[in-house]
C-alpha positions as CSV (number, residue, x, y, z in Angstrom):
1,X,-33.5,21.5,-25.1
2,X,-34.5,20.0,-21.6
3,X,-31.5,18.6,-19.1
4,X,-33.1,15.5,-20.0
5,X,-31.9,15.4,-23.8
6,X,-29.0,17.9,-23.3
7,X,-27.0,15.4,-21.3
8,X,-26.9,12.3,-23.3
9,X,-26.2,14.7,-26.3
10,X,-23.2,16.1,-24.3
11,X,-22.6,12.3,-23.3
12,X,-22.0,11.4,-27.0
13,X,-20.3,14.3,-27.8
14,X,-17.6,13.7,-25.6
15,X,-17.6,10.2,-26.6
16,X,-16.9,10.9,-30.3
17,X,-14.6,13.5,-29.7
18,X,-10.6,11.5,-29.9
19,X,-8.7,11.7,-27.0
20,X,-5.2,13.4,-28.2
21,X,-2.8,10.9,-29.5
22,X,0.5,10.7,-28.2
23,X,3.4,11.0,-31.5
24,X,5.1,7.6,-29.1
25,X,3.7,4.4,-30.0
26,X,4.7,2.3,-26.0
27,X,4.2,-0.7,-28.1
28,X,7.2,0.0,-30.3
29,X,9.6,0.3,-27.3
30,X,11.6,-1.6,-26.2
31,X,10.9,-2.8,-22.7
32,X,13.7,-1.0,-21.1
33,X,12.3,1.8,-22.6
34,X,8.2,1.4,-21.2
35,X,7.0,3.4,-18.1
36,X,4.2,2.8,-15.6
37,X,3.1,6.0,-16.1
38,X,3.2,5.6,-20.2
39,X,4.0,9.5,-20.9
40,X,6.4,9.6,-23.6
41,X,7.9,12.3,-25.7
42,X,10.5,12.3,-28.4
43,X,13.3,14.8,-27.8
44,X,11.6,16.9,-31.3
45,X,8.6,17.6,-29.1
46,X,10.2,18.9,-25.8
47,X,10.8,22.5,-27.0
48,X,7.4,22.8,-27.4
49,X,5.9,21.4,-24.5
50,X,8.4,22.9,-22.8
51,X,7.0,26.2,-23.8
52,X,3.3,24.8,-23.5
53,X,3.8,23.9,-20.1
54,X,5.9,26.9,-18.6
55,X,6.7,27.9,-15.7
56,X,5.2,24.7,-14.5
57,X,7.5,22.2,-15.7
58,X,10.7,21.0,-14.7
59,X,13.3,19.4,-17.5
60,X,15.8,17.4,-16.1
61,X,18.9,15.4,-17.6
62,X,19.8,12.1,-15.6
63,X,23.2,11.4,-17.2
64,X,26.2,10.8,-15.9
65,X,28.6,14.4,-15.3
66,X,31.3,12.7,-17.3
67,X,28.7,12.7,-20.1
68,X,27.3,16.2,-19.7
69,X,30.8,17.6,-19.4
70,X,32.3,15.9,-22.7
71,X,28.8,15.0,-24.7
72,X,27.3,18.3,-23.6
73,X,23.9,19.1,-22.7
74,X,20.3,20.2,-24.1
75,X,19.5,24.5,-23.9
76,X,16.2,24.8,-21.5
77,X,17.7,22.8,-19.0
78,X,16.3,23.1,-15.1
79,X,19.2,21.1,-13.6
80,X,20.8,17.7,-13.3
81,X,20.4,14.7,-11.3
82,X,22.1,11.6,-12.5
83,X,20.4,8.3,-12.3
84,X,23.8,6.9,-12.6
85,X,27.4,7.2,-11.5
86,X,30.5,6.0,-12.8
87,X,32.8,3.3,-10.7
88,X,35.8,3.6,-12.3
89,X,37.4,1.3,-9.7
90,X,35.1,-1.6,-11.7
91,X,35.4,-2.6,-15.6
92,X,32.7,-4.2,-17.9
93,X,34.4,-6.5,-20.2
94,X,31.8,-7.1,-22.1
95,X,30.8,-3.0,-22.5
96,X,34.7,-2.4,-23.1
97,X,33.6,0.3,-20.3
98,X,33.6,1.2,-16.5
99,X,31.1,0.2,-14.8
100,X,28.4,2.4,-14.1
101,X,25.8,1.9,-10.9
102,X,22.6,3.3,-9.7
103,X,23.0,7.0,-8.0
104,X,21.6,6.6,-4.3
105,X,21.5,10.3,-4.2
106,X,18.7,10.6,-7.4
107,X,15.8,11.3,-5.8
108,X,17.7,13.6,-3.3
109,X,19.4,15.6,-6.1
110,X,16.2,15.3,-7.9
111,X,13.8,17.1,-5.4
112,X,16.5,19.8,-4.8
113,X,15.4,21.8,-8.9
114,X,11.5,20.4,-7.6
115,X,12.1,23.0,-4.5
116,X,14.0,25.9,-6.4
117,X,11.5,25.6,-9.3
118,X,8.6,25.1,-7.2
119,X,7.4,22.1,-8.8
120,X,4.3,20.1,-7.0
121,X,4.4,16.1,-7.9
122,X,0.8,16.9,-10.3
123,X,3.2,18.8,-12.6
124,X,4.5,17.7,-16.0
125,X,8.2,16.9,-15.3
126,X,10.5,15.9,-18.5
127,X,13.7,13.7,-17.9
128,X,16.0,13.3,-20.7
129,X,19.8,11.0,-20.6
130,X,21.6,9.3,-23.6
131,X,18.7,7.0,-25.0
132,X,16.0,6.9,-23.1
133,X,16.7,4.1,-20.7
134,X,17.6,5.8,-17.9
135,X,15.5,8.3,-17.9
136,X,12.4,5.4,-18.2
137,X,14.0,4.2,-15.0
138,X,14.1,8.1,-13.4
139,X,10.4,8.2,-14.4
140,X,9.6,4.4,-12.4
141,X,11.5,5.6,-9.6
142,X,10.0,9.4,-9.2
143,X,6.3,7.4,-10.1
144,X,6.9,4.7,-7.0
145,X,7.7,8.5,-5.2
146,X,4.2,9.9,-5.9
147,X,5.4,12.0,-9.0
148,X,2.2,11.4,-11.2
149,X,3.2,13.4,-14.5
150,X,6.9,12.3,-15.4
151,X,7.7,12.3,-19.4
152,X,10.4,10.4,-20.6
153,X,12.1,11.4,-23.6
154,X,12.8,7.9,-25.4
155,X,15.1,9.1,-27.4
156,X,17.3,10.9,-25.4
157,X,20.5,13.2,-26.1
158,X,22.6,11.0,-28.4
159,X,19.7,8.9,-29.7
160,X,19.2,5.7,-30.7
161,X,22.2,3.1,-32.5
162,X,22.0,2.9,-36.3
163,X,21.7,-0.9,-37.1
164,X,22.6,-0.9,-40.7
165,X,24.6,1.3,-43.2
166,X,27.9,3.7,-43.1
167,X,26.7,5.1,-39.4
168,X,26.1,1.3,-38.1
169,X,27.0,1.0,-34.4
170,X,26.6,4.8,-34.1
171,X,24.0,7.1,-32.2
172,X,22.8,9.1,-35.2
173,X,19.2,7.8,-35.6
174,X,17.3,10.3,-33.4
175,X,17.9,12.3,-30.4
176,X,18.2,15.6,-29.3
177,X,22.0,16.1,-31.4
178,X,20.6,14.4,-34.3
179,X,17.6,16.1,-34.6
180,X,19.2,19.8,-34.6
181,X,18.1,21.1,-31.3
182,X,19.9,23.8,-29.5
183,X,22.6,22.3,-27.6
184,X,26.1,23.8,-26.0
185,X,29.1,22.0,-24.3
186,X,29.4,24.5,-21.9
187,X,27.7,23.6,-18.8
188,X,26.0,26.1,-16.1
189,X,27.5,25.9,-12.8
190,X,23.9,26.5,-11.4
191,X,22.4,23.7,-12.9
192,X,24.7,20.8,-13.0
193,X,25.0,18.3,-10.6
194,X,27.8,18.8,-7.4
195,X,29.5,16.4,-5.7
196,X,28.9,17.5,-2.3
């Protein structure tokens, strides 16, 4: 075969060959859910790209203390930086809850387990909270921050409301819990977050 007919051949090779599909449809999301970088896993698949990916990946949880201390947290955790905080000087009527604002100190807290893990902004970098939204908005944030390779876990720890039946109003549709995956309430000092 001359170069000549060798590289349209290769040309359509590549071309018929599927690119890999991703398991997360972003169409089916809602929109608090959908990143500008579009990578997506749910929490069944991080395990395994965990593993895939290691030592060069860095798996964060962005919830709240409060929630890591009484919800617990996933095994294979790098460290925590929440995306939130909690104001318990403030109430949400509506929420029946405190009020809970942005965490200036993200990024900060963030880049701290990018540094001890030596993590470069090219590699993959998973973020997990409750449901998915906050950890949509960790991967928007890190993106604007030159992070090019953030995965947000859309279904999060808890997982996603039940809308109908005997578990309506609870989070036992999906999520890390739900789907069986190693989890422990005790928390390791060295990777949770510290109010300094």
């Amino acid at each position: 075969m001359t170069m000549r007919t060798l590289l349209p051949a290769l040309l359509l090779s590549m071309l018929l060959v599927p690119a890999p599909a991703q398991a997360v449809d972003p169409a089916s999301l809602p929109k608090i859910k959908v990143t500008k970088l579009g990578l997506y896993l749910e929490a069944r698949e991080v395990p395994e790209f965990l593993k895939k990916h290691a030592p060069k990946v860095l798996f964060i949880d962005a919830r709240t203390p409060e929630e890591q201390l009484f919800v617990g947290v996933p095994d294979g955790l790098d460290g925590t930086a929440p995306f939130g905080i909690m104001n318990y000087a403030k109430w949400d009527e509506a929420k029946k809850t405190y009020l809970r604002f942005p965490n200036p100190d993200f990024l900060g807290h963030f880049e701290v387990w990018t540094l001890d893990k030596g993590i470069e902004k090219t590699d993959p970098i998973v973020i997990i909270c409750r449901s998915g939204d906050r950890s949509a908005l960790s991967a928007d944030l890190l993106a604007r921050h030159g992070y090019t390779n953030v995965w947000s876990v859309v279904d999060g720890f808890e997982g996603d409301l039940a809308k109908d039946g005997p578990k309506k109003g609870q989070r036992a549709v999906n999520g890390w819990k739900n789907e069986g995956l190693p989890w422990s309430y005790n928390l390791d000092r060295a990777k949770v977050f510290i109010k300094d």
